[in-house]
N, C-alpha and C positions, 0 to 999 in steps of 0.2 A: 628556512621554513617559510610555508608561505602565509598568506591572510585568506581564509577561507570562507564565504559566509554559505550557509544552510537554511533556506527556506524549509516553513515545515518541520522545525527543529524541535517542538514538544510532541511529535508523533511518533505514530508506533515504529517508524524507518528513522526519524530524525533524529533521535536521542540515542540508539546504538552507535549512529555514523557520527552524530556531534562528539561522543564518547571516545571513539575511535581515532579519529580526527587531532581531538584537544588529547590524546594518551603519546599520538604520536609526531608533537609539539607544534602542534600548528598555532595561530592565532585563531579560534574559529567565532565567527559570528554568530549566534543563535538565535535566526528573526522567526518572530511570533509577532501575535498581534499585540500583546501583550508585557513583551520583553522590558526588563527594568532598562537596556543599553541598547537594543537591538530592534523598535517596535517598531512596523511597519504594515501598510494597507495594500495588498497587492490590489486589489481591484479599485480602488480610489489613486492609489500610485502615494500614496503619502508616508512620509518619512524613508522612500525606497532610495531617494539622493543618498542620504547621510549612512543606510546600512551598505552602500554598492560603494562608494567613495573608497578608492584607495586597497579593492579587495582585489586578489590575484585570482579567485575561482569561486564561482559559485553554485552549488550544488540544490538543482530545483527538485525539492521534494513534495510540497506542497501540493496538496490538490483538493476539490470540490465537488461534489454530484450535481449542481445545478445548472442548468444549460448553459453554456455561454461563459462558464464562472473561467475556468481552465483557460479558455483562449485568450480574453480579456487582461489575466493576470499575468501569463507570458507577455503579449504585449508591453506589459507596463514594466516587466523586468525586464525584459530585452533591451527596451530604451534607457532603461536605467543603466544597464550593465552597457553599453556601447556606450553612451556619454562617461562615463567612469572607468575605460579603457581594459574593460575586464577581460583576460586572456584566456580563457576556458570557463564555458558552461558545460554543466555536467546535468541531464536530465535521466531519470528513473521513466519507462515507462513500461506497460503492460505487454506481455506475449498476445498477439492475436487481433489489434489494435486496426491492422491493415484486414484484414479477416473477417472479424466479426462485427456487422453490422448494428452496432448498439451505440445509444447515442455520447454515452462514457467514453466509451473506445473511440469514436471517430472525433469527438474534442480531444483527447491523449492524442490521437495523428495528424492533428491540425495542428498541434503545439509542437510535437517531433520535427513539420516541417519549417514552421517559424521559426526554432533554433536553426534547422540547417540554415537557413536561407537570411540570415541574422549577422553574416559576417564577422564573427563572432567564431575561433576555435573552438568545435563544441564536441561532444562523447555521448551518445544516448545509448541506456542498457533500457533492452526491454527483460523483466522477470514474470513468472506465473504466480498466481496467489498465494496469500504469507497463509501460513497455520491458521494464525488467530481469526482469519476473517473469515477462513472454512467453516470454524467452529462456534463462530458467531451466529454466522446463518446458519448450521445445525440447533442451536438451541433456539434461534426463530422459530424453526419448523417444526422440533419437539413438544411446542408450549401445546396443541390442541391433543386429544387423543388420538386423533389421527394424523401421521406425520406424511403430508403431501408432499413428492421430491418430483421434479421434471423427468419421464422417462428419457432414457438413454444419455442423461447429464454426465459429466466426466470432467473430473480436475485433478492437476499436477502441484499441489504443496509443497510451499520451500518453507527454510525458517528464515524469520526477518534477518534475523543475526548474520547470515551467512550474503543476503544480498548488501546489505548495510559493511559488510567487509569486504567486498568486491567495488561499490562505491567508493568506499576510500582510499582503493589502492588506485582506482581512473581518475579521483580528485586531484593525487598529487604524482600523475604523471603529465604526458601529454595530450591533445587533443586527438580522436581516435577515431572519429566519427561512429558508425553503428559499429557496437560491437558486437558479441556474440550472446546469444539469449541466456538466461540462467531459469532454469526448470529444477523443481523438485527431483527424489529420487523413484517415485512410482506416481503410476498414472492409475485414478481410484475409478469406480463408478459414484454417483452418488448414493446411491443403494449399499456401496460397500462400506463408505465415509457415516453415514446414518447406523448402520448395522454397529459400527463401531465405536462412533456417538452413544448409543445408547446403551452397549455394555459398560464403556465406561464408566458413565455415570446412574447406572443402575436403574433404569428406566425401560417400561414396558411400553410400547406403542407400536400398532401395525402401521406397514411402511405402505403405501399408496403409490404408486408409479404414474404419473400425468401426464399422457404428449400432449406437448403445445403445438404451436403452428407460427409459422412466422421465418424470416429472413433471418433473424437473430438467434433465432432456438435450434434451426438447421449448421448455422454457423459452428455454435457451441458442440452439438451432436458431433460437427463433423469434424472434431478436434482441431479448429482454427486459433484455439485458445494456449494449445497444449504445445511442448517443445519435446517428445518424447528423446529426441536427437543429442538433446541438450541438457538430460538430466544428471545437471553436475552435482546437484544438491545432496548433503551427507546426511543431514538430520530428517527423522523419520515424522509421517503426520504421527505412528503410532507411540514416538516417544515424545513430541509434543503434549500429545492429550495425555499422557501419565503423568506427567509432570504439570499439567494446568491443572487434572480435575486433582492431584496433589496441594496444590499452592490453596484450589477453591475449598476445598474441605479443609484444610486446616487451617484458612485466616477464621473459620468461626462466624462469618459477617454476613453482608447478605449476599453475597458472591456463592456463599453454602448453600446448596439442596439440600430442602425441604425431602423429608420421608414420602414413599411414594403413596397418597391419600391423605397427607396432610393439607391443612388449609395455605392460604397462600400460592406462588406461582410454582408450576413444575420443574421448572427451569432455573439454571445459575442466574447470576447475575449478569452483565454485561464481563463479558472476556476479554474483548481488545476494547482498550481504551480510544478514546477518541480523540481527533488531534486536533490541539488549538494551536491554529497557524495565524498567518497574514492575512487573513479572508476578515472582513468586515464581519460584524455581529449579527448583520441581518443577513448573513449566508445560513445554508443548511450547513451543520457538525462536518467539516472535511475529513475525509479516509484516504491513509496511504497507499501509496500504488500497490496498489497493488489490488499495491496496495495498497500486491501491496499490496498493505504498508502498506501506496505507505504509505495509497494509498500509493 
């Protein structure tokens, strides 16, 4: 068995994979910023000696929306894991990264090429966006009475679970370099993703269609994001949101809609949880790749 450590380990990708992982007897590390054994600063670089020390893989999940944050904190792991003789880096990253011109994506492809180029045996998956992050930004867009979506937008949902199990079978094999994309099982509009948003959860609002303009909205349009090729994914978006807006009505809490013209927000509560990784406290809330996940 090997010693695995897990960046990113209390997020919405890290805790299926650390689950996975430690089911199928590994030693695994769970670094957060916060860890009672495991805590570590990927952008300060502190405590990353003691979590890399003596590990045989480590799996970069971690990540940040803030400029800069992403590439900085590869850096500090990179050097970490090379000085501590680490023999596989395993990175998650996004479909479309090469593609679409957004500033997310092009720090995810700066970080892709730092591992290759890292000396270091490494495996990078790229996947397309988890469930929960679809239906996150659906209940963004639902809170006004009119639900503005990007004309001609289009995304391919997978479920975490299913990329977080494909991660731990590349953790404990060999180094693989790129492998092959993991896509959802249908490619939506977002008009169609909205429309079904809002049945679910019993809500009236007309849908708005918006072209935008830009380098990155053309990208998106023109499925730079999407792996239609590679839709390995089993689990459905439509049996995700049966099952979430399930779980939100019946915890009872504030994660439950409100009746439609009651006081209060129209909208659930927050869906996907947010990940407390390695990122210092003065970061923005990191999201997994995806998510990602995963984010």
């Amino acid at each position: 068995m090997s010693t695995i450590l897990v960046t990113g380990a209390t997020g919405t990708l890290g805790k299926p994979l650390t689950r996975l992982l430690r089911d199928a007897g590994h030693d695994v590390r769970a670094m957060s910023r916060r860890s009672d054994w495991w805590a570590a600063d990927l952008l300060t670089g502190a405590g990353l000696g003691q979590a890399t020390a003596g590990a045989d893989v480590v799996v970069h999940c971690a990540t940040a929306p803030r400029k800069g944050a992403d590439v900085e904190a590869a850096q500090n792991l990179i050097a970490a894991a090379k000085k501590a003789e680490v023999r596989h880096l395993v990175y998650v990253s996004i479909v479309g990264v090469d593609a679409v011109p957004l500033g997310y994506y092009r720090s995810k492809h700066q970080v892709e090429r730092l591992i290759e180029d890292s000396g270091i045996g490494w495996t990078t998956l790229r996947a397309t966006q988890f469930h929960d992050l679809v239906v996150q930004v659906l209940e963004a867009l639902a809170k006004p009475p009119v639900m503005l979506i990007p004309k001609d937008g289009r995304t391919q949902p997978i479920a975490v679970d299913e990329v977080a199990a494909r991660l731990a079978e590349l953790a404990q094999g060999e180094p693989l370099g790129r492998v092959d994309d993991m896509g959802g099982p249908e490619v939506f509009t977002l008009r169609q993703l909205a429309e079904k948003y809002l049945a679910a959860v019993g809500k009236s609002r007309r849908i708005v269609e918006v072209p935008l303009a830009g380098k990155t909205y053309q990208g998106f349009v023109h499925g730079g994001h999407l792996a239609p090729e590679r839709a390995v994914g089993k689990g459905t978006f439509d049996e995700y949101l049966a099952e979430y807006v399930r779980k939100e009505r019946g915890s009872g809490g504030k994660g439950a809609w409100p009746a439609e013209g009651a006081s209060g927000q129209g909208a659930a509560g927050e869906g996907a949880s947010r990940t407390e990784d390695a990122y210092r406290k003065d970061s923005p809330p990191p999201q997994d790749s995806d998510g990602n996940s995963a984010s």
